[in-house]
C-alpha positions as CSV (number, residue, x, y, z in Angstrom):
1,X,5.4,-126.5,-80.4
2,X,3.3,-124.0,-78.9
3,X,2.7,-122.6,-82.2
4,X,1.5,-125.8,-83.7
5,X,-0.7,-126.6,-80.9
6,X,-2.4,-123.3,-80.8
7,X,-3.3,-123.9,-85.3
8,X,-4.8,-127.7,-84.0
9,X,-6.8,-125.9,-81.8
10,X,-8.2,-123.0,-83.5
11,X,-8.5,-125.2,-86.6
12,X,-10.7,-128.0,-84.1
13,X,-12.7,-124.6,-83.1
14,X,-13.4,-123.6,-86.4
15,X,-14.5,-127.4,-87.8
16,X,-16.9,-127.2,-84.8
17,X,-18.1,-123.8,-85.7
18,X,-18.6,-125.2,-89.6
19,X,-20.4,-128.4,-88.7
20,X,-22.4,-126.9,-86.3
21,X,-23.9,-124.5,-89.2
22,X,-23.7,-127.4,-91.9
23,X,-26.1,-129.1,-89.8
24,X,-28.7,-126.3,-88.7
25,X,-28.9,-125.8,-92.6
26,X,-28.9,-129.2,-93.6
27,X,-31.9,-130.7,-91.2
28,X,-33.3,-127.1,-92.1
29,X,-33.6,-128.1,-95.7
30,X,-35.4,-131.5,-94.8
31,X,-33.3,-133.3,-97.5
32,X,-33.0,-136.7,-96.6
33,X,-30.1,-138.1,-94.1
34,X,-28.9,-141.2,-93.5
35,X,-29.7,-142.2,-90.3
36,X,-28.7,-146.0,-89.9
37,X,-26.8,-145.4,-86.7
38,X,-26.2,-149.4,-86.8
39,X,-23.2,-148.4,-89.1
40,X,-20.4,-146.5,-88.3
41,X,-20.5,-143.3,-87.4
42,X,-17.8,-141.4,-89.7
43,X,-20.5,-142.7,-92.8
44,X,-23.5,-141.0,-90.8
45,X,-21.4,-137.7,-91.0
46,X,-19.6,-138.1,-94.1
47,X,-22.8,-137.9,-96.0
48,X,-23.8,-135.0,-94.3
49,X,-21.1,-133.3,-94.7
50,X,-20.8,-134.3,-98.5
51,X,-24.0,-132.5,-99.1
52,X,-22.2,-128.7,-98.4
53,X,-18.6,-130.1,-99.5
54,X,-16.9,-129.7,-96.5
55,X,-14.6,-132.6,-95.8
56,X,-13.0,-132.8,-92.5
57,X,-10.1,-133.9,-91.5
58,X,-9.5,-137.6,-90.2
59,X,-8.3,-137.2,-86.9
60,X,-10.7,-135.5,-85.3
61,X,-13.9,-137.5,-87.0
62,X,-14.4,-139.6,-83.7
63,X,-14.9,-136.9,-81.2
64,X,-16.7,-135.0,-84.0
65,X,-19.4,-137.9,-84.4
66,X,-20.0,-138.2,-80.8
67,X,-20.1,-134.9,-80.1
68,X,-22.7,-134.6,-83.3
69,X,-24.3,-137.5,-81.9
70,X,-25.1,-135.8,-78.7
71,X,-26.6,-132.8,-79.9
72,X,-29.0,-134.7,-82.5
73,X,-30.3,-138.0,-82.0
74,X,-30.3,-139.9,-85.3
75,X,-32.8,-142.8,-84.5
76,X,-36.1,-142.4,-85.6
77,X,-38.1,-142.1,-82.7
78,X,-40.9,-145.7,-82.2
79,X,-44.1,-145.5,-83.8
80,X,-47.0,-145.1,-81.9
81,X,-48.9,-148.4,-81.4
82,X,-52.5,-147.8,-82.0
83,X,-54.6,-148.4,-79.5
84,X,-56.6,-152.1,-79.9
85,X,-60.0,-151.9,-81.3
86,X,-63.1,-152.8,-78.9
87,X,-64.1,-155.9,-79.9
88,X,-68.2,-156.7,-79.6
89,X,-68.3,-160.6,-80.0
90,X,-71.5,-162.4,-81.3
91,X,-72.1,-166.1,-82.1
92,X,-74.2,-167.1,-85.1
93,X,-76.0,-170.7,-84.8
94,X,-77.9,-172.5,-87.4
95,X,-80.4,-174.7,-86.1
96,X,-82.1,-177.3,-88.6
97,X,-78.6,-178.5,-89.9
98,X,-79.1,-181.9,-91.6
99,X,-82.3,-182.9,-93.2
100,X,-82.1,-179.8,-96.4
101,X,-78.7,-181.0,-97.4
102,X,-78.5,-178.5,-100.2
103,X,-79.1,-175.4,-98.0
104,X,-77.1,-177.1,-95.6
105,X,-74.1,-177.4,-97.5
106,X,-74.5,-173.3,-98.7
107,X,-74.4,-172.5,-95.0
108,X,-71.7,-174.6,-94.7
109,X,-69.9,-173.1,-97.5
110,X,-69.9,-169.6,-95.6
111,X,-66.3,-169.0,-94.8
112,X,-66.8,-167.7,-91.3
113,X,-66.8,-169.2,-88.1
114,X,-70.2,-170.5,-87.3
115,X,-71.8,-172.6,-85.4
116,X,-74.3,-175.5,-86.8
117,X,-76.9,-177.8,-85.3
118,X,-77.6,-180.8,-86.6
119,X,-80.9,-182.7,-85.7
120,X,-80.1,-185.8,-84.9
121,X,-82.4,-187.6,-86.5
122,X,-81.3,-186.8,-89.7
123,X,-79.9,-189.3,-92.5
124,X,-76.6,-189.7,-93.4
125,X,-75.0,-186.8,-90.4
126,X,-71.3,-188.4,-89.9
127,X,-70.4,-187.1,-93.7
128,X,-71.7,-184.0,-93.9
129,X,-70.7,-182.6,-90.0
130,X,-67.2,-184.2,-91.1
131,X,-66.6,-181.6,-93.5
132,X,-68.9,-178.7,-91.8
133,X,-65.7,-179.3,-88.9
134,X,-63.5,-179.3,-91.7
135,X,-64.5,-175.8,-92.9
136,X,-64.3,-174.4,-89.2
137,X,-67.7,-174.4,-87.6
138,X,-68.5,-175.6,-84.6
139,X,-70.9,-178.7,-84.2
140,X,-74.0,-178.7,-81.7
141,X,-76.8,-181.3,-81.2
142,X,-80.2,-179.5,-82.1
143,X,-82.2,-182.1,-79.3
144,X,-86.1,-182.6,-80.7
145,X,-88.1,-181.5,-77.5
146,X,-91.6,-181.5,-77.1
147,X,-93.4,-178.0,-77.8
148,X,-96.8,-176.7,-76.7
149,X,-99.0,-177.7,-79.9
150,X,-99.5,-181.1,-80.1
151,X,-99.4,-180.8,-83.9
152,X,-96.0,-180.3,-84.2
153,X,-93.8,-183.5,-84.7
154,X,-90.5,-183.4,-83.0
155,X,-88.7,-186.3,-85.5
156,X,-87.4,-189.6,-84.9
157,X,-85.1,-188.7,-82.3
158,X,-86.7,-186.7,-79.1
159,X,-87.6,-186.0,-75.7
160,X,-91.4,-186.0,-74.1
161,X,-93.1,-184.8,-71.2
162,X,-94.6,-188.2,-71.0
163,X,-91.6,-190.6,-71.4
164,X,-89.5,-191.6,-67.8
165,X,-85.8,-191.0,-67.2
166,X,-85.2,-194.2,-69.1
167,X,-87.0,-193.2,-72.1
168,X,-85.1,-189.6,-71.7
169,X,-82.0,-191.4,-71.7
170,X,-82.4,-193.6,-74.6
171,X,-83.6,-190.7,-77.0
172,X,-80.5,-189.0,-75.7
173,X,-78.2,-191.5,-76.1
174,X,-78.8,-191.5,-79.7
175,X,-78.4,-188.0,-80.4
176,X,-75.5,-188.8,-78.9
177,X,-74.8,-191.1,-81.2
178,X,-75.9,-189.7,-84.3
179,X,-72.4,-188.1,-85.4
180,X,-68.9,-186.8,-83.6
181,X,-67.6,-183.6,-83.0
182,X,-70.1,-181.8,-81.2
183,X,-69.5,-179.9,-78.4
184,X,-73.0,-178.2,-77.1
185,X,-76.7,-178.9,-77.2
186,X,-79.3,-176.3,-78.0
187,X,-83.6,-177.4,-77.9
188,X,-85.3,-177.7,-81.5
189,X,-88.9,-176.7,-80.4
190,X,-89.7,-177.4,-76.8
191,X,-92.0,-175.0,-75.5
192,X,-93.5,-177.1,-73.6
193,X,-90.8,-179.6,-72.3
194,X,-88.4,-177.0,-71.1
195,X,-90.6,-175.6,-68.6
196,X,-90.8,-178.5,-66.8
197,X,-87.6,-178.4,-64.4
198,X,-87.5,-182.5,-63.6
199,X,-86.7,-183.2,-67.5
200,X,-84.4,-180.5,-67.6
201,X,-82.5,-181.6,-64.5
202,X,-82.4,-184.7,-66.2
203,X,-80.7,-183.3,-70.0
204,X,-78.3,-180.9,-67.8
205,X,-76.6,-184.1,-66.2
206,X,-75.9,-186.5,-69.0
207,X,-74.6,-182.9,-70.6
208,X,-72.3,-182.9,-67.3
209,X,-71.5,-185.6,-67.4
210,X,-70.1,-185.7,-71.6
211,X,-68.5,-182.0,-70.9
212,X,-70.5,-180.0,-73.2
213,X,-72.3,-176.8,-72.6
214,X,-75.6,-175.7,-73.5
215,X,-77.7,-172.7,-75.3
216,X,-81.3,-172.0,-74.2
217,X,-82.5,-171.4,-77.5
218,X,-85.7,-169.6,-75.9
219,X,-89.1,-170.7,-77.9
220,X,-91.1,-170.0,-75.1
221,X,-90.1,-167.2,-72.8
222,X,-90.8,-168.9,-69.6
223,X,-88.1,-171.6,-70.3
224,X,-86.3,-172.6,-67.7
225,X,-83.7,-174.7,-69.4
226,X,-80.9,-172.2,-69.0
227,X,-81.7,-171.9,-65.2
228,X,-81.5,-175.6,-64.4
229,X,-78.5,-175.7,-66.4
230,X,-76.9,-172.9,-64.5
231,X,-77.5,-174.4,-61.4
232,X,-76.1,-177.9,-62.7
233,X,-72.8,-176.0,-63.3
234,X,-72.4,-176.1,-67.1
235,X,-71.5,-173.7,-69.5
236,X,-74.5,-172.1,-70.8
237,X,-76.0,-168.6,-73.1
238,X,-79.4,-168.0,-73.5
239,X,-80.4,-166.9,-77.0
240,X,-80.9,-163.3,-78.0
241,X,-82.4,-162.7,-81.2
242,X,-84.2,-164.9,-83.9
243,X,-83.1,-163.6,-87.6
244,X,-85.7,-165.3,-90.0
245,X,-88.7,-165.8,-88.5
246,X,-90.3,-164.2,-91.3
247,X,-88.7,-165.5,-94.8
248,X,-87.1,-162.3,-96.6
249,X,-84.4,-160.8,-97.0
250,X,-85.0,-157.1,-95.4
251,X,-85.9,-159.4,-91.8
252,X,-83.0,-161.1,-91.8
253,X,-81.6,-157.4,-92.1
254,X,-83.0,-156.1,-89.3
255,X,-82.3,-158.8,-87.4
256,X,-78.6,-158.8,-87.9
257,X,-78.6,-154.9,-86.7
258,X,-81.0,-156.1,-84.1
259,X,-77.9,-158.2,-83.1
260,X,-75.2,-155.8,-83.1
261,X,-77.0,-153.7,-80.9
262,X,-77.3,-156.3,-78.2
263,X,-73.6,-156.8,-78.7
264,X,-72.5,-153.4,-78.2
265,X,-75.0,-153.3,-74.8
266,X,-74.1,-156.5,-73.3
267,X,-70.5,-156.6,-75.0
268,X,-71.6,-159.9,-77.1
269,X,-74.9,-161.9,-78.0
270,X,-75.8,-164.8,-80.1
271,X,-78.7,-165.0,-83.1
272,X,-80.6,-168.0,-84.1
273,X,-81.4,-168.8,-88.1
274,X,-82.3,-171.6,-90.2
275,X,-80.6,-172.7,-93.3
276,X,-83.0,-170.5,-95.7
277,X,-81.6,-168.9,-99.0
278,X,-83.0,-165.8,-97.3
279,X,-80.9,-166.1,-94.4
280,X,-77.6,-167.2,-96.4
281,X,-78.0,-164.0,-98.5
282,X,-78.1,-162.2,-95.6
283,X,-75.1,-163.5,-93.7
284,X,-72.7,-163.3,-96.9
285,X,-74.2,-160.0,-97.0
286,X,-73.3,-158.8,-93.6
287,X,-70.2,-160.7,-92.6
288,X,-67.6,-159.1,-94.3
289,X,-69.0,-155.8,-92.7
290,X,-67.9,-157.0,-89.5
291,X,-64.2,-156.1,-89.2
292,X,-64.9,-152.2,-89.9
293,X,-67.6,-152.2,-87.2
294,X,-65.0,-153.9,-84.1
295,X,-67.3,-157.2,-84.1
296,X,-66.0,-160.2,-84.0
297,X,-67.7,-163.6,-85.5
298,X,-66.7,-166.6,-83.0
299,X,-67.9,-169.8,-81.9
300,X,-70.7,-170.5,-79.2
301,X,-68.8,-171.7,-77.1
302,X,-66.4,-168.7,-76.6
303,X,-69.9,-166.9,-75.4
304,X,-71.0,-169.9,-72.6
305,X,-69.7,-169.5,-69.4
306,X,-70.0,-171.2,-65.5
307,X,-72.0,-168.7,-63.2
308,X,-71.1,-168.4,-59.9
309,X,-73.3,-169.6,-57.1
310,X,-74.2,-165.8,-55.9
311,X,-75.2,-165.1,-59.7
312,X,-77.9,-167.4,-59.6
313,X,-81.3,-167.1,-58.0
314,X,-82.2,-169.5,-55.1
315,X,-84.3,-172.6,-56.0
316,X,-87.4,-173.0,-54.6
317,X,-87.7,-175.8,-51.3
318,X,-90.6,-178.2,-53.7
319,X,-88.2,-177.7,-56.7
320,X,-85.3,-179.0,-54.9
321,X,-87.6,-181.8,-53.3
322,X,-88.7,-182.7,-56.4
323,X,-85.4,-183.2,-58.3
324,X,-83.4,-184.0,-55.4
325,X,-84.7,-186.7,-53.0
326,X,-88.3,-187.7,-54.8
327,X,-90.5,-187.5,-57.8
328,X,-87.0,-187.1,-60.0
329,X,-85.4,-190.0,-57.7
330,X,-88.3,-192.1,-58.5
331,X,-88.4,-191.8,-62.4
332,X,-84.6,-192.3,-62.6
333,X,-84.7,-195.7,-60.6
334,X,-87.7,-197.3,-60.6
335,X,-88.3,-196.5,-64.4
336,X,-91.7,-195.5,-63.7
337,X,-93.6,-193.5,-66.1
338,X,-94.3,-189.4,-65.3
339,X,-97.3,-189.1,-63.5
340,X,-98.4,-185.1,-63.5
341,X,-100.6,-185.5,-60.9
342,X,-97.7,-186.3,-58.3
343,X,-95.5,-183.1,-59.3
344,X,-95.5,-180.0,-57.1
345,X,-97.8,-177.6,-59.2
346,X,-95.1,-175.3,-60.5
347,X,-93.4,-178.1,-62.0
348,X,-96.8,-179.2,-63.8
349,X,-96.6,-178.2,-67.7
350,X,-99.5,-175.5,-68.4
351,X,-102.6,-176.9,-70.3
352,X,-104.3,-175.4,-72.9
């Protein structure tokens, strides 16, 4: 008995010794193992083992494995995640959307998210945004406004210095009414209309009131529309670059680098075009370059946000006067027309 045992044992010390060495040469080698440790274990040996035809025997396999098990660990170890690339978001918005129906339609065959604003005035608008939504863009009402040269005809559809708040309300209530889906409001012209703080008080609240946000689209660079509409609690952007002011191709170019540069400083920014060939070239053009660069093409409205009361400068005592408890107060119920001569000089439109 003591004979027999002593053989087991030497023989178990031996195996050891031989699959201790089969291995070192094996993983040595860098042939391939099998290393599925979901199945069972005497396969996971058995095919190393195969490899230097050594067998071994069957009762000691178990102890074997784990013991082989402890010494090498068989899983492959997780792959490294890579770290998520920085994304710079910008916002592209076509103003203009509507009366060119065939450059229209091109920008609205672009298959990326963009935004479009339709003037409201514009003939048959319910088909056309219809299948601009359909494609993924997001739907704005370009609002006519009244700019600095009297030359310049704002449309059918749009707001004046000299209307009253009842006149500001019916103008707006047909924009309103001029298609479904939209979701903001951005200023077609207005240089002149969006300095003047009553009128934009005025916009801002029937916005409010229908939940959409709004984007200053900056003509004139003493704007206040994105102000008031802080202060009135919407969403709102200002714009921050203009990509076809002049109609060729290299412009739009610049422009668009122009715009990645502001993204990368501010983390995101929104550009301004017009449904030119000029400016469709350039966007199928530069889109697809996106991805490589960590920008990502979204909506406007992922860019608008609420500001927080300490973010905002303090309105002045006349301003708040003016909108608050009188000259606003008396356009909105007495239906009176504006009469300059009554406003606090700072909220008096500059003449030429």
């Amino acid at each position: 008995m003591n004979r027999f045992f002593k053989i087991r044992v030497i023989f178990g010390a031996l195996f050891l010794v031989v699959m201790g060495f089969v291995g070192g040469v094996y993983y040595s080698s860098g042939a391939p193992i099998d290393t599925d440790i979901s199945a069972e274990p005497r396969v996971v040996i058995a095919s190393a083992v195969a490899a230097e035809g050594v067998v071994p025997e069957a009762e000691p396999e178990e102890y074997i494995v784990h013991y082989f098990r402890d010494i090498v660990d068989l899983r492959e170890p997780e792959a490294i995640q890579p770290e998520s690339v920085s994304k710079f978001k910008v916002a592209i918005i076509i103003d203009d959307m509507g009366p060119d129906r065939k450059r229209g339609f091109g920008v609205i065959d672009i298959d990326a998210p963009l935004t479009l604003a339709f003037l409201p005035y514009a003939d048959r608008l319910p088909q056309m945004t219809k299948e601009a939504a359909a494609r993924g863009h997001e739907l704005m009402i370009h609002m006519p406004m009244e700019p600095m040269n009297p030359a310049l005809d704002i449309g059918g559809i749009g707001l004046r210095e000299d209307m009253d708040a009842g006149r500001w309300g019916e103008e707006l209530v047909k924009a309103f009414s001029s298609f479904e889906g939209y979701v903001g409001m951005n200023n077609h012209m207005g240089s002149r209309l969006t300095q003047n703080e009553v009128a934009m008080d005025y916009v801002m609240e029937q916005l409010d009131e229908r939940g959409m946000y709004f984007i200053d689209s900056k003509t004139i660079s003493t704007s206040v529309a994105g102000e008031v509409a802080r202060h009135a609690g919407l969403r709102v952007a200002d714009r921050d670059v203009f990509l076809d002011h002049e109609d060729t191709l290299e412009f739009v170019r610049a422009a668009l680098q122009k715009l990645e540069g502001t993204a990368r400083r501010k983390g995101h920014a929104i550009a301004i075009g017009h449904p030119k060939d000029v400016t469709i070239a350039g966007l199928e053009e530069w889109i697809p370059t996106l991805a490589a660069k960590g920008i990502e093409l979204v909506h406007a409205s992922e860019l608008v946000r609420v500001y927080e009361p300490e973010e905002l400068d303090p309105r002045s005592d006349e301003i708040e006067e003016a909108v608050e408890g009188g000259v606003f107060d008396t356009y909105k119920e007495e239906n009176e027309p504006v009469n300059l001569d009554v406003l606090p000089q700072s909220l008096a439109p500059p003449h030429e």
